[in-house]
C-alpha positions, 0 to 999 in steps of 0.5 A: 671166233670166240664171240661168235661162240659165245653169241651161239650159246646166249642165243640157246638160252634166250630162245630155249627154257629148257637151257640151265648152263653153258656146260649143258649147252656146250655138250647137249645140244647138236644144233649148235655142233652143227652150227660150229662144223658147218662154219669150218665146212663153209670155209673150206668151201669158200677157200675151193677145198670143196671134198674136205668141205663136204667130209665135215659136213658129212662128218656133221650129218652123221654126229647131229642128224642135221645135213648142211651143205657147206655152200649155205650162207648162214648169219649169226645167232642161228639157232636150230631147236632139236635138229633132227632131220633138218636139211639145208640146201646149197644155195640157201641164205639165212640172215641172223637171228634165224630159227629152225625146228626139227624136220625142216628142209630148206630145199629147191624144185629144180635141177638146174644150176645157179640159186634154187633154195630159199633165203631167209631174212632176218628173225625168220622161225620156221616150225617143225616138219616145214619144208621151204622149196625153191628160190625165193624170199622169206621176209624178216620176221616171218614165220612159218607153221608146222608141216607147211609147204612153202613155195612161194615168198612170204612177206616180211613179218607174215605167217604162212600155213598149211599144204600150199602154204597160204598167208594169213591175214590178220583180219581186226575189224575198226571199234564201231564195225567190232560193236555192230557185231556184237549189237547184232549178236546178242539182238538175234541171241547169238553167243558169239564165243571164241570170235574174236577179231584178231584171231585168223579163223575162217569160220569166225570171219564167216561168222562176221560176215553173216552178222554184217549181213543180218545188220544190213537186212535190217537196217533195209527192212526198218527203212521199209518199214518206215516208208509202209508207215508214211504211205499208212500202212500198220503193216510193220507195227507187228512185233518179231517173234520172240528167240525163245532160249530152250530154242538154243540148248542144243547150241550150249551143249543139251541134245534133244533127247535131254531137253525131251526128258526135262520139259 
């Protein structure tokens, strides 16, 4: 038991810099109340003492703000960062090393008896304001973003955001596709800041998507160009209108109005 304890508090400190002393920890920190009072409610419950079960874990609720049914299976090293609000449903299952922020709820959509709330595996964080709905898994490692509402399983290792909760993919295009763009960009004058490839970002991916399509029409238009030549024709040999750059000011941040005032 005392190990476990003592795991609870170095869990506090290696997850919150704001952790000076196990002193501070013991006294300031209702996450880990909560932690310690559900593990007696958990026991009672195990053993059928389910009223006196549920006065500790009402006890609890009422000390921390945090509600943990005593049913829940919880591992080790959990660890809640503020706590207030947070709600942990009857038949969820967290595995070790596993995070919550305040407002979470792992909670279930359905009235039916039997497993209807989420499991968590291991090294699972779950951001705050998230609510975790119904009985499905959440694989090791994964995390899921503030406010989100998570209905279905997110797989190991994945981020999960938004309202559904839609999995990010972390799109890093290969060496030679990542210096096509950037030939492209610069070819049409285009300063390409903040796109970058390992960034989830759906306008940086629509932005690389038009700069692959700009290489592909004028990969067509020079092999055009080059069958006009065979057959004799000069009609390629015009040059491009030149990208003039005042053209672009209003892209670097001068408005119209101020371009109109400096000629």
């Amino acid at each position: 038991m005392f190990e476990r304890m003592r795991e609870d508090i170095q869990s506090v400190f290696h997850r919150d810099p704001a952790a000076r002393n196990a002193i501070e920890v013991l006294t300031c920190y209702p996450g880990l109340h909560a932690i310690w009072l559900h593990r007696v409610a958990h026991a009672l419950w195990a053993r059928r003492w389910k009223w006196l079960a549920r006065s500790v874990s009402n006890f609890s609720r009422w000390l921390t703000g945090i509600e943990i049914h005593p049913g829940a299976r919880i591992g080790r090293r959990f660890f809640i960062d503020h706590g207030m609000g947070i709600v942990i449903g009857e038949t969820a299952e967290l595995g070790d090393d596993v995070t919550l922020y305040q407002g979470v709820t792992l909670g279930g959509t359905s009235w039916n008896a039997g497993k209807r709330h989420p499991t968590l595996e291991d090294g699972v964080v779950v951001g705050a304001g998230a609510k975790v709905l119904g009985p499905f898994i959440v694989g090791a490692g994964a995390k899921i973003g503030s406010n989100a509402v998570v209905t279905k399983a997110v797989p190991a290792g994945a981020t999960a955001v938004g309202i559904p909760a839609k999995i990010i993919v972390k799109d890093v295009p290969d060496d030679a596709l990542d210096a096509q763009r950037k030939a492209m960009a610069e070819k049409i004058g285009f300063d390409a800041y903040g796109l970058a490839g390992e960034m989830p970002d759906p306008v940086a991916r629509a932005v690389g998507q038009l700069l692959d399509h700009l290489h592909a029409v004028d990969s067509r238009l020079e092999g055009v160009c080059g069958a006009l030549t065979r057959l004799g024709s000069d009609y390629c040999a015009k040059e491009l209108p030149a990208l003039r750059d005042e053209d672009f000011d209003c892209v670097k941040g001068e408005q119209p109005a101020e371009r109109a005032a400096h000629p």
